[in-house]
C-alpha positions in Angstrom: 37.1 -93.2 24.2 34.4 -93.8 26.3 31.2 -95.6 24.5 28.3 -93.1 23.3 31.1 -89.7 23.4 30.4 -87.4 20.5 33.4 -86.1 19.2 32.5 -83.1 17.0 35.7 -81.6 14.9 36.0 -77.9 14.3 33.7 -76.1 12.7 34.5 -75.2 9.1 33.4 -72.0 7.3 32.3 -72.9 4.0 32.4 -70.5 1.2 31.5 -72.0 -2.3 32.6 -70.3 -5.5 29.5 -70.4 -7.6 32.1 -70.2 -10.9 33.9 -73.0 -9.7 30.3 -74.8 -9.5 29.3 -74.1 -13.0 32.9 -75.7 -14.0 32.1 -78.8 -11.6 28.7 -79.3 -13.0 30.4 -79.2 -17.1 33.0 -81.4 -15.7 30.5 -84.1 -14.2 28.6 -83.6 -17.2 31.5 -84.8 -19.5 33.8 -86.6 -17.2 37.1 -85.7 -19.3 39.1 -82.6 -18.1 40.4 -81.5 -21.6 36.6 -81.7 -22.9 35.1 -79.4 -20.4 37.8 -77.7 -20.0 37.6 -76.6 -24.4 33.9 -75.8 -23.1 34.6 -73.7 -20.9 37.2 -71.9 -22.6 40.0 -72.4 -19.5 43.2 -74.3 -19.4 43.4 -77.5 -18.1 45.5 -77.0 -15.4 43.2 -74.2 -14.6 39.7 -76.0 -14.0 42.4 -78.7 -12.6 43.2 -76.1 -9.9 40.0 -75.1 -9.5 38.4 -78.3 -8.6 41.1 -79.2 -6.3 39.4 -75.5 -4.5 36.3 -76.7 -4.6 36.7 -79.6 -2.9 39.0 -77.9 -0.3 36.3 -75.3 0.2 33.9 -78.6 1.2 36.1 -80.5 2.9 35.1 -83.6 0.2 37.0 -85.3 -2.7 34.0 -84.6 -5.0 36.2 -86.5 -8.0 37.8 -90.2 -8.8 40.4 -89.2 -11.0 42.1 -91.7 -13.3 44.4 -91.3 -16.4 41.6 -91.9 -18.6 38.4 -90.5 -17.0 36.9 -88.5 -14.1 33.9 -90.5 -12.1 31.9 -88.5 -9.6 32.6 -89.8 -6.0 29.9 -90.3 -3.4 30.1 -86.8 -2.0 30.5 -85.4 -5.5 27.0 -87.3 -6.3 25.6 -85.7 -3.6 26.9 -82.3 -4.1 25.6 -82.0 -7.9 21.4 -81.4 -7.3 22.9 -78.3 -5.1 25.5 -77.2 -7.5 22.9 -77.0 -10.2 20.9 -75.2 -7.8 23.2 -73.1 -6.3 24.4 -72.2 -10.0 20.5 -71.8 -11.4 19.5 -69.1 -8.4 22.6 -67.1 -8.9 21.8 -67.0 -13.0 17.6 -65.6 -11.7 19.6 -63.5 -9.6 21.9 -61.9 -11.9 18.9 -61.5 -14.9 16.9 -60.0 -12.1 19.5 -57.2 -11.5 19.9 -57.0 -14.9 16.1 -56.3 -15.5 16.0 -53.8 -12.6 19.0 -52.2 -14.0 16.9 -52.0 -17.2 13.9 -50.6 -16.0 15.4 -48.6 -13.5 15.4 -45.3 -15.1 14.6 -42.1 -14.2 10.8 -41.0 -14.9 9.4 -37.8 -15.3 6.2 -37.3 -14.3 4.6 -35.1 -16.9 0.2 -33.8 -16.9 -1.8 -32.4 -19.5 -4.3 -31.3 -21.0 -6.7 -34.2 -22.5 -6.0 -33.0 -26.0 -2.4 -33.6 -27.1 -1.9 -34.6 -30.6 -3.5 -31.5 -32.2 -0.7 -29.4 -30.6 2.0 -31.5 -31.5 2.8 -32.6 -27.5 2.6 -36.5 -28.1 5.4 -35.6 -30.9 7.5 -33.7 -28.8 7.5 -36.5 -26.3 7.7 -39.1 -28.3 10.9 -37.5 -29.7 12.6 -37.1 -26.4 11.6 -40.7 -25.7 13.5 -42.1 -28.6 16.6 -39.4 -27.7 16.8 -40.4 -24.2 16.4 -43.7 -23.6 17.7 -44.0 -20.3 14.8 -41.3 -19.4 11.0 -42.9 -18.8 7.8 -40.8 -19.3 4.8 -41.0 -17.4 1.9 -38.8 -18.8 -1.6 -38.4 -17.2 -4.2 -35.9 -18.9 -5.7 -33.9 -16.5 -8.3 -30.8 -16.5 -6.2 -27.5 -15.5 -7.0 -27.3 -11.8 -6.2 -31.0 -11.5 -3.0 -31.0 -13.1 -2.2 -27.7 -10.7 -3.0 -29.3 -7.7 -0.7 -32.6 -8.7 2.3 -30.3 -9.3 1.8 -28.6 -6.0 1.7 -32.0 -3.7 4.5 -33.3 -6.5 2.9 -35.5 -7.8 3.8 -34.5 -11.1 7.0 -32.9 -12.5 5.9 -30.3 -15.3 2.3 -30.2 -17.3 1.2 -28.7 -20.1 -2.0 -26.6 -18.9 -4.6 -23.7 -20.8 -4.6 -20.5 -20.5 -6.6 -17.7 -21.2 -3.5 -15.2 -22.7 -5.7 -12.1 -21.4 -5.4 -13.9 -17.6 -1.5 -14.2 -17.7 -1.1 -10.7 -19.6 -3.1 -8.9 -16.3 -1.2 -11.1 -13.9 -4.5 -12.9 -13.2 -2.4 -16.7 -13.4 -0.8 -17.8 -10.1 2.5 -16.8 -9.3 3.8 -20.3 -7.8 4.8 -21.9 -10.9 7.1 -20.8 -13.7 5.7 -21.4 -17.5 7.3 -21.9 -20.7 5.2 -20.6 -23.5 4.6 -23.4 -26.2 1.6 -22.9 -28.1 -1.4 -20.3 -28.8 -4.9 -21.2 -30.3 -8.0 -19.1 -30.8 -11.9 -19.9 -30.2 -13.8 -20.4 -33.3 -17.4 -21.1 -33.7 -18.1 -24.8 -35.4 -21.1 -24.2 -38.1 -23.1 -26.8 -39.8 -22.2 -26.8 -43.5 -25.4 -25.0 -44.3 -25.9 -21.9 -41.9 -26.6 -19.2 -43.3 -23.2 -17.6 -41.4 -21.1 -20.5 -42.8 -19.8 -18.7 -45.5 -18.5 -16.0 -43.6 -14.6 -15.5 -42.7 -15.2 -14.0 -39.1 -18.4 -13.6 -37.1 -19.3 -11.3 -34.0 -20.1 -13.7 -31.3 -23.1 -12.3 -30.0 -24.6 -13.0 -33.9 -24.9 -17.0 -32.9 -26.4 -16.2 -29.2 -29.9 -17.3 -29.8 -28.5 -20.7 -31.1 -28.6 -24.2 -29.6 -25.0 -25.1 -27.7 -23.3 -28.3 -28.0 -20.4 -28.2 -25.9 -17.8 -29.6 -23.5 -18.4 -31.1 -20.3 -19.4 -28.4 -17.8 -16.3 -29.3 -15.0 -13.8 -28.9 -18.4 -11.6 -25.4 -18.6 -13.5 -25.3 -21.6 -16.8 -24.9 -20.7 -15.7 -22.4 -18.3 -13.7 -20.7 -20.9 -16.8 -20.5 -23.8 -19.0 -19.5 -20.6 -16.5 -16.3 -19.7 -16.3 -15.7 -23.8 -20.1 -15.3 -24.1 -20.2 -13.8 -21.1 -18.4 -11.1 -22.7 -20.1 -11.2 -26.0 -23.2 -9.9 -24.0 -25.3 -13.5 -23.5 -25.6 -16.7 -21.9 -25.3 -20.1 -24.2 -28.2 -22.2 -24.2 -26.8 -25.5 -24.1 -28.6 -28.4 -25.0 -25.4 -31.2 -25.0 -22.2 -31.2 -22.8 -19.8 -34.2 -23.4 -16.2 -34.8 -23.3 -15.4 -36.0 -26.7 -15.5 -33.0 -29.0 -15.4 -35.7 -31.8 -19.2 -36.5 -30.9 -20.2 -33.0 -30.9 -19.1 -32.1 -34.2 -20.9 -34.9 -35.3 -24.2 -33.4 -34.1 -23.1 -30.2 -35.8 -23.0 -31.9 -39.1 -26.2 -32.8 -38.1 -27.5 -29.6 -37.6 -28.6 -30.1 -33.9 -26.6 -26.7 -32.8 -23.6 -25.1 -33.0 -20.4 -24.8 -30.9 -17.2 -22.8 -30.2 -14.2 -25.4 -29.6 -10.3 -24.7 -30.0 -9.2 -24.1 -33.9 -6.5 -26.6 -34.0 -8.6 -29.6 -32.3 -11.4 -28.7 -34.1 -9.4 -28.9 -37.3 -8.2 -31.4 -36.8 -11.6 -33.5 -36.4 -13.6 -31.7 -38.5 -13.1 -33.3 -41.9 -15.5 -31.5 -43.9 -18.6 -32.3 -41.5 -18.7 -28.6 -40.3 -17.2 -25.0 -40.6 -15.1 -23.3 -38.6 -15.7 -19.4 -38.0 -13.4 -17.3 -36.5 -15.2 -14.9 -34.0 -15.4 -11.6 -32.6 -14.1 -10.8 -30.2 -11.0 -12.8 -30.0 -10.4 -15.1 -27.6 -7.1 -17.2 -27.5 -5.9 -18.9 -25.3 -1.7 -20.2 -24.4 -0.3 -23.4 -23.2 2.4 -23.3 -21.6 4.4 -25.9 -19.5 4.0 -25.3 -15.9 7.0 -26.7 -13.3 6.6 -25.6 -9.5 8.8 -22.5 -8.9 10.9 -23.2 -6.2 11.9 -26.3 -6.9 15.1 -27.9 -8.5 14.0 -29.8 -11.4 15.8 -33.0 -11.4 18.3 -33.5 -14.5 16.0 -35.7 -16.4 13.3 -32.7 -15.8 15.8 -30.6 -16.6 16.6 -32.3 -20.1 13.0 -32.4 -21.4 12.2 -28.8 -20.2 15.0 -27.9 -22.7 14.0 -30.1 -25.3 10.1 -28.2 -24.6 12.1 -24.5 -24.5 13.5 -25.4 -28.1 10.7 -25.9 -30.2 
């Protein structure tokens, strides 16, 4: 051979079995056969074979057998940083998958209205969220129109919205989404403890027109709702306080710096003997009902919780 010639052998495709790693790197860790082999929980013969693989795969002797112990060779030194490397990365990668196979679920996107708990909706989810585990929920609270507008660009999946019943009994409602009743509530008008009207069981609206209004903010449904009831009662509310946390404007009530008209249930439920609650005249109630897009195929996890809602 001439001097200075390269001669460069055929080029071998190496395929390394990352099992057979994790058996070389036990095996250079103990350097007896029968003692990794007991760890590993294979036969003898078996990680035998499966070295002798190895080392065919990488065209190396990665071992110095002898009767009595195993000694790493040259190559096999050389080889063990990457086996513990090779064997490390495919463990991240499997607990990765694993991970993304955990919180891979399905998730319905669900709106509503920024009151829940009074109405028993955070129950109703939370049950359906323990019952279906392989199901995730996303909930955003929403004012009516909002909420609307998200389930028409599908954004969101189903919502629980506010109605007034009077708009959905005259058609008034739009007709592009299908609703499933799920609960009613009625206005009532929140009383300090010692107006004169407190006592009463029922009230005709118009008798509290002349009063101070604490109320809602005035982009809410709410406010738009309490305008249209007075409205009907034959006067506009002087308000004096708008604010979104109907918490705070009992308070004032208890106070005596107005009055209010909120939703019985809510109200009820925040009341705790600061204030009254009157039921007033005329009625006014008002539905909620879980809106889904008509048209559209819920998907199965949709499906499932608009069942679960339909069964209550």
């Amino acid at each position: 051979m001439a001097r200075g010639t390269l001669v460069v052998g055929k080029r071998r495709r190496c395929m390394v079995d990352i099992e057979k790693c994790r058996e070389y790197i036990v095996l250079a860790q103990t350097r007896n056969f029968l003692e990794a082999s007991e760890q590993l929980n294979i036969a003898q013969s078996s990680l035998s074979k499966h070295m002798k693989s190895l080392e065919a795969e990488l065209g190396v002797t990665l071992l110095d057998r002898t009767t009595r112990k195993v000694s790493l060779s040259a190559d096999g030194r050389v080889f063990l940083p990457y086996a513990e490397r090779l064997v490390r990365t495919a463990n991240e990668a499997r607990n990765a998958l694993a991970d993304q196979k955990r919180y891979k679920r399905r998730t319905v996107r669900i709106g509503s209205i920024p009151i829940m708990a009074p109405y028993g909706i955070t129950d109703l989810l939370s049950d359906f969220d323990q019952d279906t585990p392989g199901i995730r929920l996303k909930i955003t609270e929403g004012e009516p129109d909002l909420l609307k507008d998200q389930l028409r660009k599908g954004h969101l999946d189903l919502a629980f919205i506010r109605d007034w019943n009077h708009e959905i009994e005259q058609g008034d409602a739009e007709d592009d989404f299908i609703r499933i009743p799920y609960d009613t509530d009625q206005l009532v008008a929140v009383l300090p403890l010692t107006h004169p009207l407190a006592g009463l069981s029922q009230i005709d609206l118009a008798e509290i027109a002349h009063e101070e209004f604490l109320l809602l903010p005035e982009d809410s449904v709410m406010y738009k709702l309490i305008l249209d009831a007075c409205s009907t009662a034959g006067f506009v509310p002087r308000v004096v306080y708008s604010g979104s946390l109907a918490q705070n404007i009992i308070d004032l009530v208890s106070h005596e710096m107005g009055v209010s008209l909120l939703m019985r249930k809510p109200a009820a439920s925040l009341c705790a003997g600061k204030a009254v609650l009157v039921d007033v005249n005329p009625t006014f109630e008002t539905r909620i009902s879980c809106y889904y897009l008509r048209g559209t195929e819920p998907t199965p996890e949709t499906a499932a919780l608009l069942r679960h809602i339909a069964s209550r």
